[in-house]
C-alpha positions in Angstrom: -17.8 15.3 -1.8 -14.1 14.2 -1.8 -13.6 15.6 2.0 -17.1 15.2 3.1 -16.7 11.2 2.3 -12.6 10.8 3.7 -13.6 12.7 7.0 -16.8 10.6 7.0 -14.7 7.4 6.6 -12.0 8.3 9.3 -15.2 9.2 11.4 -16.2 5.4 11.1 -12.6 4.3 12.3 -12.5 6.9 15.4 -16.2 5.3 16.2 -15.0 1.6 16.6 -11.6 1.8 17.2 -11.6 1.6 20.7 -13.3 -1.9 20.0 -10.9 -2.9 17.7 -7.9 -4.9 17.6 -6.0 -1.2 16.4 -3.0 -3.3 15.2 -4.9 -4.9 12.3 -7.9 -2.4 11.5 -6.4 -0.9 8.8 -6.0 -4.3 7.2 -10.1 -4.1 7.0 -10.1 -0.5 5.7 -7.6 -1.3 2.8 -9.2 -4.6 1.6 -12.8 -2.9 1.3 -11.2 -0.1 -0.5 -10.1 -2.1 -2.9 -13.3 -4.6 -3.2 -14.5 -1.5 -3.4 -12.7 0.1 -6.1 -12.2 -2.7 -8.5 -16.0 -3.5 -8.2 -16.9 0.4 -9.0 -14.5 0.0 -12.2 -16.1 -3.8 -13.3 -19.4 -2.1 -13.3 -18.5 0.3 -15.3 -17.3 -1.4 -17.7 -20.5 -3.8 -18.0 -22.5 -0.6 -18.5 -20.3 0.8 -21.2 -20.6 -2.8 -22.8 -24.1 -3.2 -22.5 -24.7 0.2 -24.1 -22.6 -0.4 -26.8 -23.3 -3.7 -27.6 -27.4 -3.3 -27.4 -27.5 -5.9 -24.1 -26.0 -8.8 -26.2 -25.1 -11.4 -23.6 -22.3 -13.3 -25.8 -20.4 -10.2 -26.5 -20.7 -8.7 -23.4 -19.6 -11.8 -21.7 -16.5 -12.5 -24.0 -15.3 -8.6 -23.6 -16.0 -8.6 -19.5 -13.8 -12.0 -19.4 -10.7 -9.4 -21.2 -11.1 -7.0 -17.9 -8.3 -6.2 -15.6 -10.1 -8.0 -12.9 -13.1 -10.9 -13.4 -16.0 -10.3 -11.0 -19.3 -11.3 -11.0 -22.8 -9.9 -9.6 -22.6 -12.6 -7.2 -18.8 -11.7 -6.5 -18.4 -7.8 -6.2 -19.0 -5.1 -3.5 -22.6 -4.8 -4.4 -23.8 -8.5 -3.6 -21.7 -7.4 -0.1 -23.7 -4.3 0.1 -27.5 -6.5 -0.9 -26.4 -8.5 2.3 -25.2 -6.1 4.8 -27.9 -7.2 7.2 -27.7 -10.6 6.9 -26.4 -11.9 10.2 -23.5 -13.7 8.8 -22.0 -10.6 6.5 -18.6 -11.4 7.9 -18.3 -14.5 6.3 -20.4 -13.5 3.1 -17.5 -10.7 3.2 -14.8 -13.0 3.3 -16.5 -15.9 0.6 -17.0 -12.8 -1.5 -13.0 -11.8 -1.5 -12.5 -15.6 -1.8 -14.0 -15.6 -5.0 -12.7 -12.0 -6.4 -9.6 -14.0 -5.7 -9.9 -17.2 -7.4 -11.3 -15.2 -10.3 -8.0 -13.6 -10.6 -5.4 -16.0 -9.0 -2.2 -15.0 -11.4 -2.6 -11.4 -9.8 -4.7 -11.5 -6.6 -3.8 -15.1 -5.1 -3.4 -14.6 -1.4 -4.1 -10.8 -1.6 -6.7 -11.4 1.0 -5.7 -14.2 3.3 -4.7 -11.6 5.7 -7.9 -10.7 7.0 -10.9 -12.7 8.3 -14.4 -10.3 8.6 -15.8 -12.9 10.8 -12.6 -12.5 13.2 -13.6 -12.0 16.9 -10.3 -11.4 18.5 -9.7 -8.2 15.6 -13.6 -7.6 15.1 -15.1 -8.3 18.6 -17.9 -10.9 19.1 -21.2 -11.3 16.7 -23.2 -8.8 17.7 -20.2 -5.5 17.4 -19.0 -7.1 14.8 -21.9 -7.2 12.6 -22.1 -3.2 13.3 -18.7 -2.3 12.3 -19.0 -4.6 9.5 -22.5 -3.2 8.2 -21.5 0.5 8.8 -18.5 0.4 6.7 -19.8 -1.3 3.9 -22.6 1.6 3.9 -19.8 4.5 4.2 -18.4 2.9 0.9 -21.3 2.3 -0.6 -21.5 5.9 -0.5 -18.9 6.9 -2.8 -17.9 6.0 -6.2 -14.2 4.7 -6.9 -15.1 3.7 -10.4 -13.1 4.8 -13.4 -15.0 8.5 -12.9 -14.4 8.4 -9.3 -15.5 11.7 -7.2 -13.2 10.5 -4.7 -9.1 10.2 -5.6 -8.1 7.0 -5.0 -4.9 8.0 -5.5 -5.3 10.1 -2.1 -7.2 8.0 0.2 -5.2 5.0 -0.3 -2.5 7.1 0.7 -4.2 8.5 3.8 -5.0 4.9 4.6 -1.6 3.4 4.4 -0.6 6.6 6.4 -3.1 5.6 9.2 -2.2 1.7 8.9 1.7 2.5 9.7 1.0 4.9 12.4 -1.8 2.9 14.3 0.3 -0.7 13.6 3.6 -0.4 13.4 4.7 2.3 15.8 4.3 0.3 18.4 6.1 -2.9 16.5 9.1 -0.2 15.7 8.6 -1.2 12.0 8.2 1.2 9.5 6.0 -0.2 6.2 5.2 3.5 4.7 8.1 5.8 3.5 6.8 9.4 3.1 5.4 10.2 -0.5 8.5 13.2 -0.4 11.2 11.3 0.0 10.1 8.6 -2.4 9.8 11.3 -5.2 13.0 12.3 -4.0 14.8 8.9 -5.0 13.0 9.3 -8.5 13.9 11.9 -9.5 17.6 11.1 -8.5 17.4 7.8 -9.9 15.8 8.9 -13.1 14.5 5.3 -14.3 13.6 5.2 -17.8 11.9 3.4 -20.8 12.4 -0.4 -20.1 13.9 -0.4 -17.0 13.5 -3.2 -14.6 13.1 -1.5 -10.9 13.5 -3.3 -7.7 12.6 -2.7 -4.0 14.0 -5.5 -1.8 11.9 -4.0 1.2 8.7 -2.6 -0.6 6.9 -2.1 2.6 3.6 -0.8 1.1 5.3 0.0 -2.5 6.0 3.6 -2.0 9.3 3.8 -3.9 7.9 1.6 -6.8 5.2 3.8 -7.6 7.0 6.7 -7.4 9.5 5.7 -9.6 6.8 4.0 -12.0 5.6 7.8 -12.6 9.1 8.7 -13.2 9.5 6.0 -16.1 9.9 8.5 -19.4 11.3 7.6 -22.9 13.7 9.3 -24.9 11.5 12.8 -25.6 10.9 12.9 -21.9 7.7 11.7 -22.1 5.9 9.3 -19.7 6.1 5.2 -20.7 4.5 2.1 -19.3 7.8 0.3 -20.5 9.1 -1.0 -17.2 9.0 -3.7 -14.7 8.3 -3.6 -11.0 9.6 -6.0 -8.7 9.5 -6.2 -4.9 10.0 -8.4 -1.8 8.5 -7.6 1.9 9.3 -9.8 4.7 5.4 -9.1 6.2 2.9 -11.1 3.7 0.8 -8.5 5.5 2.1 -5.6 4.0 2.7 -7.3 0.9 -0.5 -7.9 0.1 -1.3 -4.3 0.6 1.4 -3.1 -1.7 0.2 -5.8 -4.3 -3.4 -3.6 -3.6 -1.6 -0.2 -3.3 0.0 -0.8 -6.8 -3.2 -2.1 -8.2 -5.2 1.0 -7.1 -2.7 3.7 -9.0 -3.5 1.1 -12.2 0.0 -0.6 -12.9 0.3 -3.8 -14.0 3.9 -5.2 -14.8 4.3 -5.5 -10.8 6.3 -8.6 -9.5 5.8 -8.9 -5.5 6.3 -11.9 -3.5 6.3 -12.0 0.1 9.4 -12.9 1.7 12.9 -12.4 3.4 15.1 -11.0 0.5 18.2 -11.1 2.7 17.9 -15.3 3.3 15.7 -16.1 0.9 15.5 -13.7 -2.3 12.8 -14.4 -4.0 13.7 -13.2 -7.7 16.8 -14.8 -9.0 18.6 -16.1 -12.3 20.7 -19.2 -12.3 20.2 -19.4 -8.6 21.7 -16.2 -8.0 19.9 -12.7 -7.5 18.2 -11.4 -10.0 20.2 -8.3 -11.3 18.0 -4.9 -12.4 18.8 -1.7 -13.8 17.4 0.5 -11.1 17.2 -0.4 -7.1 15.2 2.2 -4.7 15.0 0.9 -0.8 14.5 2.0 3.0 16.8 -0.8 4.4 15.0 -1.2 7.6 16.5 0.9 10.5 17.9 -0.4 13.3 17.7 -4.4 12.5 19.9 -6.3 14.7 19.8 -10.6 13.7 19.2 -10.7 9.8 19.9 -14.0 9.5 23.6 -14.7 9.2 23.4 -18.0 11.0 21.0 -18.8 8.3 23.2 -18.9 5.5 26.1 -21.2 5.2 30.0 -20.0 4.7 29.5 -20.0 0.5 26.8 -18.3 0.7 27.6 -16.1 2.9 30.7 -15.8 0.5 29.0 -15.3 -2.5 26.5 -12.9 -1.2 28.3 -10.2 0.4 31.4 -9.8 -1.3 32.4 -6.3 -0.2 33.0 -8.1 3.5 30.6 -10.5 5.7 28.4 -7.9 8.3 28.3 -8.1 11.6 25.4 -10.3 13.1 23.9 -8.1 15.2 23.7 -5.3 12.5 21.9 -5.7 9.7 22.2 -2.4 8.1 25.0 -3.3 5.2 23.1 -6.9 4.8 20.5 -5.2 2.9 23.4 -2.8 1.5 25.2 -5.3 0.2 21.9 -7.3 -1.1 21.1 -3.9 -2.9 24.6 -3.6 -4.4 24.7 -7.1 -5.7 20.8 -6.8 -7.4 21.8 -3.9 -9.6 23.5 -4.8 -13.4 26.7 -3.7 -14.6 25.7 -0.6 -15.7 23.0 -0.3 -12.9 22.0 2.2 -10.1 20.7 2.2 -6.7 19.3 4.5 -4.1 19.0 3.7 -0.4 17.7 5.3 2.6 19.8 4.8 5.6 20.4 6.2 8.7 23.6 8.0 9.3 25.4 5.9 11.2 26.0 4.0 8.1 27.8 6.7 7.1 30.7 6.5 10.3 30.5 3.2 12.2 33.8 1.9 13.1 34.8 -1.9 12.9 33.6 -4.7 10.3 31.4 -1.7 8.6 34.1 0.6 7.8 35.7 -2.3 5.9 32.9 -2.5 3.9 32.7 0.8 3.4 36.3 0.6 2.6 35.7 -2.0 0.1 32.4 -0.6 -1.8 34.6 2.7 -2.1 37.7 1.6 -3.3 35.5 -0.3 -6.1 34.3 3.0 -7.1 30.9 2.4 -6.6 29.2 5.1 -4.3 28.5 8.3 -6.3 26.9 10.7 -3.9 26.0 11.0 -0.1 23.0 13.0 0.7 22.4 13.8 4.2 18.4 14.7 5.0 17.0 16.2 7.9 16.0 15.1 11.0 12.9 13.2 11.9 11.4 13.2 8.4 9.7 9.7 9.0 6.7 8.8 11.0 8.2 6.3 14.1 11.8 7.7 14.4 13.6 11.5 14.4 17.0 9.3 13.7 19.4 11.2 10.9 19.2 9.5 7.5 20.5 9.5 4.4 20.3 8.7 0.7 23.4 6.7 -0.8 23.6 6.7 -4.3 25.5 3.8 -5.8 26.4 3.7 -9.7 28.4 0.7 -11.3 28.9 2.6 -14.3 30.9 5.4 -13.3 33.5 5.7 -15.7 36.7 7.6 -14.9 34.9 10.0 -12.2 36.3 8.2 -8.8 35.2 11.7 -6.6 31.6 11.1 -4.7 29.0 14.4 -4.3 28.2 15.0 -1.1 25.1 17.2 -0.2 24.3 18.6 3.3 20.6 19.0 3.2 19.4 18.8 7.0 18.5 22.5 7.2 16.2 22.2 4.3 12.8 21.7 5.4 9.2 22.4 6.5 8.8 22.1 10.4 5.6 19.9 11.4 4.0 18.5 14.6 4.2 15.5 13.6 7.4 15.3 11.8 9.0 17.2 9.1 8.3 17.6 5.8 10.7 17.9 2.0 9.1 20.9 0.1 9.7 20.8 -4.0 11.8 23.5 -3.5 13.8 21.8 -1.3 13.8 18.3 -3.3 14.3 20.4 -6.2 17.6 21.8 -5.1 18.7 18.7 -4.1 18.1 16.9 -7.2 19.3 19.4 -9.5 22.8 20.0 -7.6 23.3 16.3 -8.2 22.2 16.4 -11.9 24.9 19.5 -12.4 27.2 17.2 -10.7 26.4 14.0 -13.2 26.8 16.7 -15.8 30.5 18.1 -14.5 29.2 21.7 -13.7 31.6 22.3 -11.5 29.6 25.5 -9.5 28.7 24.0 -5.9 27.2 25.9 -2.7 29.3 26.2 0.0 27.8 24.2 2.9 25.4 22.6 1.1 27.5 21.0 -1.3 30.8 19.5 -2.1 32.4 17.3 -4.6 35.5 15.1 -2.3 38.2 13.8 -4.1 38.8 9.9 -3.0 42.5 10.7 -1.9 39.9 12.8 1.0 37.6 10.0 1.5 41.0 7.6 2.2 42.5 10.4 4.5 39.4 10.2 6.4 39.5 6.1 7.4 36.8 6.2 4.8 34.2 7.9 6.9 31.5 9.0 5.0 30.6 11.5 8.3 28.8 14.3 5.9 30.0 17.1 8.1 33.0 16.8 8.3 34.0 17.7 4.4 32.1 20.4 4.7 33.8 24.1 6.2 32.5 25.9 9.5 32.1 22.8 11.0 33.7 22.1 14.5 35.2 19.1 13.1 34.5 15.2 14.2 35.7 13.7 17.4 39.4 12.3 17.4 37.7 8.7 16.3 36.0 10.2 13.3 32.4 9.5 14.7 30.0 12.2 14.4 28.9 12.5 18.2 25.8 14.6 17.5 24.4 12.5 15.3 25.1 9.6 17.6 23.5 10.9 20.5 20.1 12.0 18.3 20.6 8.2 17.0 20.6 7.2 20.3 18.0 9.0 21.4 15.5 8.6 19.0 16.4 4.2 19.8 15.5 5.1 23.5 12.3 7.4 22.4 11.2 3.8 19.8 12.1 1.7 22.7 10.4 3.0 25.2 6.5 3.3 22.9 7.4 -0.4 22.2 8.0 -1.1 25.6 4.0 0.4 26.3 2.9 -1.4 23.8 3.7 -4.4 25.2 2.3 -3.6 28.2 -0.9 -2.7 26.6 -1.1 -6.2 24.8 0.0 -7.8 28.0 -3.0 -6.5 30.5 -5.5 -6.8 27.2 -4.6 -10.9 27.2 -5.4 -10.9 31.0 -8.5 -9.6 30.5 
């Protein structure tokens, strides 16, 4: 049943999707899902109630009001489903969602404004749009997502959010989804435990959240709820469906606003950014204006002490914004792209600064093209401010270890596995590393260097950096995979442009 409905499901969006508006149907898919879902799991628990309690109203009533989420039979997927054929289901859709919302406005408020069922530019005009509209709701009403679901929701909001980012945002050159590997990658690096407070200042779709939510264990190793998730994303979009996302894998202690966290974080103390013991972030790649004219010259003090970042580069903003949101004894762990790693300039004083405070504690170079809209090099910094006495940083070479794909490539457990337990032997002073995969550089190296983080260059066999200390390989496949990004947003536009002429 479980492939039979998903194929059936993405069947319905290869149907209709020429007549879509592609950029926002997965917007449609994701909200019924979760209409869906929650509905599936409310009934449920009105028929264990009314079983239990021998169809007494009062009880019933008092113990449905304690749900997770307040519906209604005039409020759920089923009153959508009774009037699938009515000709004006896209606005009984959207006064249906309206409700589920203000049922539940300290969790759900907003969680829908991003999509309007009775939309003609996404949706087409009345009669196309009632079709899509009444087909889906039947291909959900076909499934059961309740509490003893024969579909994983787990897996298909996944496959959705997989579709949304590759349908939406390659074009846009925005990335919302972070691959489920590299996200349990950061966990298990990371390591958040019992009571922890975890923080993703560019959520996306809440990827690095939820994995390190499953992470979460106490002092026996076992799993805990004991932890608090917080999150910003600059797309109230895409915020929303993280606020869904998280809601569908059943956690609860989520904190997610929508907004810039650069200019205008949204979780703070005393006016200043709120500090957490964990951080875990893709900074976005390749962001030029991030809102330095924005800010005056104290905050622009205050916020990046480690040195102000150029305008037209964002990539240390977030850095920087990532550094100063973790506690005293706090860690973080962001993706990057390489050229973090070597950039000349304003950056390398940065670098210079964050180094000589002794706060980077490993630099973990990953394969090529392991995300969906870009084959540009990253990496993973990890950044403790409770190092102690140990001033050298890890560095691990990891860009041979993968699985090759069509459409990208692909972190195996053996190979996240590796990775995460040469760094553990590292945090535990084992001293055994494997030659061209990993080293442990003394700082006196790191200041040799101009403090270029260049990963292979402190490793042996290589042919050595060019006489500035850039990495010119790993410039060019930077700069190639900007002109490969540039050029599908460039068709894009074209697209859009002769679709408005029509």
């Amino acid at each position: 049943m479980t492939l039979q409905w998903i194929n059936e499901l993405w069947g319905h969006f290869d149907k209709y999707h020429g007549r879509l508006n592609t950029s926002a149907a997965g917007h449609y898919y994701f909200a019924m899902l979760f209409a869906k879902c929650i509905s599936d799991r409310w009934e449920d628990s009105l028929l264990d109630y009314q079983q239990k309690y021998k169809g007494d109203k009062a009880i019933i009533e008092r113990k449905m009001e304690r749900e997770r989420f307040v519906l209604n039979e005039n409020f759920n997927f089923d009153y959508i489903f009774r009037n699938r054929f009515d000709p004006d289901i896209g606005g009984i859709i959207n006064r249906t969602l309206g409700r589920i919302e203000e049922a539940n406005q300290q969790k759900l408020e907003g969680i829908f404004g991003f999509v309007d069922f009775n939309s003609e530019y996404d949706l087409g005009e009345t009669r196309e749009r009632n079709d899509f509209l009444m087909t889906l709701v039947e291909v959900f009403a076909r499934v059961n997502l309740g509490r003893n679901a024969n579909v994983p929701i787990s897996e298909v909001a996944e496959d959705c959010l997989v579709a949304f980012d590759l349908h939406i945002n390659a074009a846009k050159g925005r990335e919302f989804y972070t691959p489920r590997e590299i996200c349990n990658l950061m966990s298990e690096l990371l390591s958040p435990k019992k009571g922890d407070s975890i923080y993703d200042p560019t959520c996306g779709t809440g990827g690095f959240l939820l994995a390190a939510s499953r992470r979460v264990a106490d002092e026996t190793g076992r799993p805990s709820r004991d932890y608090a998730l917080y999150g910003q994303e600059k797309s109230k979009q895409v915020c929303s469906l993280a606020k869904m996302n998280l809601y569908l894998h059943d956690l609860d202690s989520v904190y997610l606003s929508p907004g810039d966290a650069i200019v205008n974080p949204e979780w703070k103390e005393d006016g200043r950014p709120m500090k957490f013991d964990i951080v875990a972030s893709q900074i976005p790649f390749s962001v030029n204006a991030w809102g330095m004219e924005l800010l005056n010259s104290s905050e622009l003090a205050d916020r990046f002490p480690w040195g102000i970042p150029p305008s037209r580069k964002g990539d240390y903003a977030f850095i920087e914004h990532i550094l100063g949101s973790i506690n005293y004894k706090g860690r973080a762990g962001v993706l990057v792209p390489q050229g973090v790693l070597f950039r000349e300039g304003r950056e390398q004083l940065i670098r210079r600064n964050i180094i000589d405070q002794n706060l980077l504690e490993a630099v973990i170079g990953l394969p090529a093209n392991l995300l969906f809209h870009t084959g540009i090099p990253c990496a993973i910094l990890l950044f403790n401010k409770d190092k102690g006495q140990q001033k050298d940083i890890l560095f691990i070479n990891a860009a041979g270890g993968f699985e090759s794909g069509k459409r990208q490539n692909r972190l195996l457990d053996e190979h996240i596995n590796k990775i995460v337990r040469t760094y553990r032997n590292f945090k535990k002073s084992v001293p055994a590393m494997e030659k061209a995969f990993s080293r442990v550089v003394r700082i006196e190296e790191i200041v040799a260097a101009d403090y270029n983080l260049n990963i292979s260059r402190y490793f042996d066999g290589h042919d050595g950096p060019a006489a500035d200390g850039i990495d010119v390989p790993a410039l060019e496949a930077e700069i190639a995979a900007l002109e490969k990004d540039l050029a599908a947003l460039k068709r894009s536009l074209e697209k859009e442009y002769k679709d408005l002429k029509k």
